[in-house]
VOGU-3710 file (C-alpha; in Angstrom, 3 decimals, decimal comma):
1> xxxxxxxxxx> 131,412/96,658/105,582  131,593/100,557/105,840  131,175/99,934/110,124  134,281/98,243/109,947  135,945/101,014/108,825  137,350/104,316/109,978  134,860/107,026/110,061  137,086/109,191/107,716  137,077/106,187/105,199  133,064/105,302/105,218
11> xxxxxxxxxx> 132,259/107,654/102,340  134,776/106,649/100,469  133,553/102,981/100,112  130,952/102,115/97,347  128,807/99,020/96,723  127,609/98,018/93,716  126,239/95,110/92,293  129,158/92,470/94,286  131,831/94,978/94,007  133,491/96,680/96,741
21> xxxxxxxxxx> 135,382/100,014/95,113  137,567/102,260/97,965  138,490/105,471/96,056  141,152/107,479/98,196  142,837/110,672/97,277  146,260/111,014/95,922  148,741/110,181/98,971  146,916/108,588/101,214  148,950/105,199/100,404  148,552/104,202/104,250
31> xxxxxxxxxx> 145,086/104,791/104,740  144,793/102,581/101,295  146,762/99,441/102,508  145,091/99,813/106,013  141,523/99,663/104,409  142,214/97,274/101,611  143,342/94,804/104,995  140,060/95,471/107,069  138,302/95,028/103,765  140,117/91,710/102,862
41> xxxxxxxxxx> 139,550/90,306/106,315  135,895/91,198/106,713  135,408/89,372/103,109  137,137/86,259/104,108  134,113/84,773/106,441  131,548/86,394/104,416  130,145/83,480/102,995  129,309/82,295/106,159  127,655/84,900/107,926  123,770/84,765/108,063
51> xxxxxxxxxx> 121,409/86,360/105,992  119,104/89,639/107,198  115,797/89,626/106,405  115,863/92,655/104,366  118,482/91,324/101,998  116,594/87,874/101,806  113,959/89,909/100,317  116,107/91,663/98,065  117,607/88,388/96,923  114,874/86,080/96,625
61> xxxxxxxxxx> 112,442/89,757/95,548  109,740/88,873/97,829  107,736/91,414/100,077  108,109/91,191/103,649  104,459/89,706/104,160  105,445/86,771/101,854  108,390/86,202/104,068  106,444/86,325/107,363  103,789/83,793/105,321  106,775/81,522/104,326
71> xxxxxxxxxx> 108,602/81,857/107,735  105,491/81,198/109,782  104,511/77,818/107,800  108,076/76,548/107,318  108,979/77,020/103,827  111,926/79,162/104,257  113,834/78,003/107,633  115,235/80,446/109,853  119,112/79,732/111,199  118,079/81,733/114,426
81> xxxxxxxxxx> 117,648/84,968/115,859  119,207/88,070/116,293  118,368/90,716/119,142  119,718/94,149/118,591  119,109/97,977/119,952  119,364/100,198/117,228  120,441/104,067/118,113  117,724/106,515/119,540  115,712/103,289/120,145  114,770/102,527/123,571
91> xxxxxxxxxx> 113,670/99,264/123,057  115,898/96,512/121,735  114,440/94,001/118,057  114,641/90,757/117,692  114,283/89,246/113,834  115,099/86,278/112,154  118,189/85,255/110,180  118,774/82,438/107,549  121,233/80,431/106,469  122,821/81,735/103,028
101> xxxxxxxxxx> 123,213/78,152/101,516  119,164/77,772/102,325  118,673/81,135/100,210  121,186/80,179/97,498  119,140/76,566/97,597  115,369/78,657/97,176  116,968/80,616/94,391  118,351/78,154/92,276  115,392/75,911/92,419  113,325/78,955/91,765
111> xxxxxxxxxx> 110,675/77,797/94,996  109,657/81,093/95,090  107,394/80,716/92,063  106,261/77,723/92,793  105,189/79,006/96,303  103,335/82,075/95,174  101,417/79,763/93,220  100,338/77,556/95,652  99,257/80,793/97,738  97,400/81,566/94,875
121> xxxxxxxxxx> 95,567/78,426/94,667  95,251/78,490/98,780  93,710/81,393/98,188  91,663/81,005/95,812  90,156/78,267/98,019  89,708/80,318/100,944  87,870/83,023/98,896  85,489/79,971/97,160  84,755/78,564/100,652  83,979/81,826/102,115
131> xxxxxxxxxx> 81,495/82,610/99,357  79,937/79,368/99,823  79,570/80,108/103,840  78,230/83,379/102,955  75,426/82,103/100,735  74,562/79,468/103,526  74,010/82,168/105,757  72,138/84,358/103,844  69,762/81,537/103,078  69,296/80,480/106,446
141> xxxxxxxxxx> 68,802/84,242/107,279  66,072/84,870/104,806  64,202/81,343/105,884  63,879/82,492/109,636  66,725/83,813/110,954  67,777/80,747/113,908  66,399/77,829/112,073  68,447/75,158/110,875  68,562/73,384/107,753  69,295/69,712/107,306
151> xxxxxxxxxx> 70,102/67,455/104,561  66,630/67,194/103,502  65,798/71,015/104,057  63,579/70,751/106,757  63,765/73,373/109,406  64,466/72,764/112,847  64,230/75,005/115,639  67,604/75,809/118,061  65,193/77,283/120,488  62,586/75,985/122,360
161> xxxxxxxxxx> 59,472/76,877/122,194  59,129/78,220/118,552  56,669/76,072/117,379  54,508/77,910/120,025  55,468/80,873/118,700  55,207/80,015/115,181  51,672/78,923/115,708  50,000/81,764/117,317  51,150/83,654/114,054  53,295/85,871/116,153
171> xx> 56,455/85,465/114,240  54,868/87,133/110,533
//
């Protein structure tokens, strides 16, 4: 909103919590009328404009790395990209925007909670297989390193000739 207006006007503008306040001094009634009109325009389309990623994450209070996570799986839908070069940047950024109606959607059905618990519980999975791969190994590690175990825990050898090894004692 404060782009929009005139540089000698920025400062005056202040945001807070859905309200727009534009404190001028005494006798400036044209600057007034002339920012209250780019004001009133800008905040007749607003409802349509898409969403930034860093006030999805203000709105919905998620952390970026839950929004990449949700983004990347398809939970929360992107409306498209945007590709812009920021000042003193050389190089230009591409990112994601969303639809406002989708964010107003995951906020009043309160899907945020209910997918930080299924990460939880995909998580929780991922740590419990991990253990159980990590005990597997270490047992197959401490009953001769390339061996393999089958259903019946008999070894069997991945390499050949280790039998011949195995019974000239060479392997103690």
């Amino acid at each position: 909103m404060r782009a929009r207006l005139p540089t000698g006007l920025r400062k005056l503008l202040h945001t807070e919590s859905r309200v727009l306040t534009l404190r001028l001094p005494e006798g400036s009634h044209a600057d007034a009328e002339a920012a209250s009109a780019i004001v009133s325009q800008a905040m007749q389309d607003i409802e349509d404009l898409p969403v930034i990623p860093r006030e999805v994450e203000d709105i919905l209070t998620i952390s970026a790395g839950e929004r990449h996570r949700w983004l990347k799986d398809g939970r929360l839908q992107s409306a498209g990209t945007r590709t812009v070069k920021l000042r003193g940047r050389a190089r230009k950024i591409t990112f994601h925007v969303f639809d406002p109606r989708l964010i107003e959607d995951v906020l009043d059905r309160d899907l945020v909670a209910v997918w930080r618990e299924e990460d939880a519980a995909t998580a929780a999975e991922n740590r419990r297989r991990a253990a159980a791969k990590a005990a597997l190994k270490r047992s197959q590690k401490s009953r001769g390193g390339a061996a393999t175990h089958d259903s019946q825990g008999e070894a069997h050898s991945e390499l050949r000739g280790w039998e011949d090894f195995e019974s000239d004692g060479l392997l103690r």
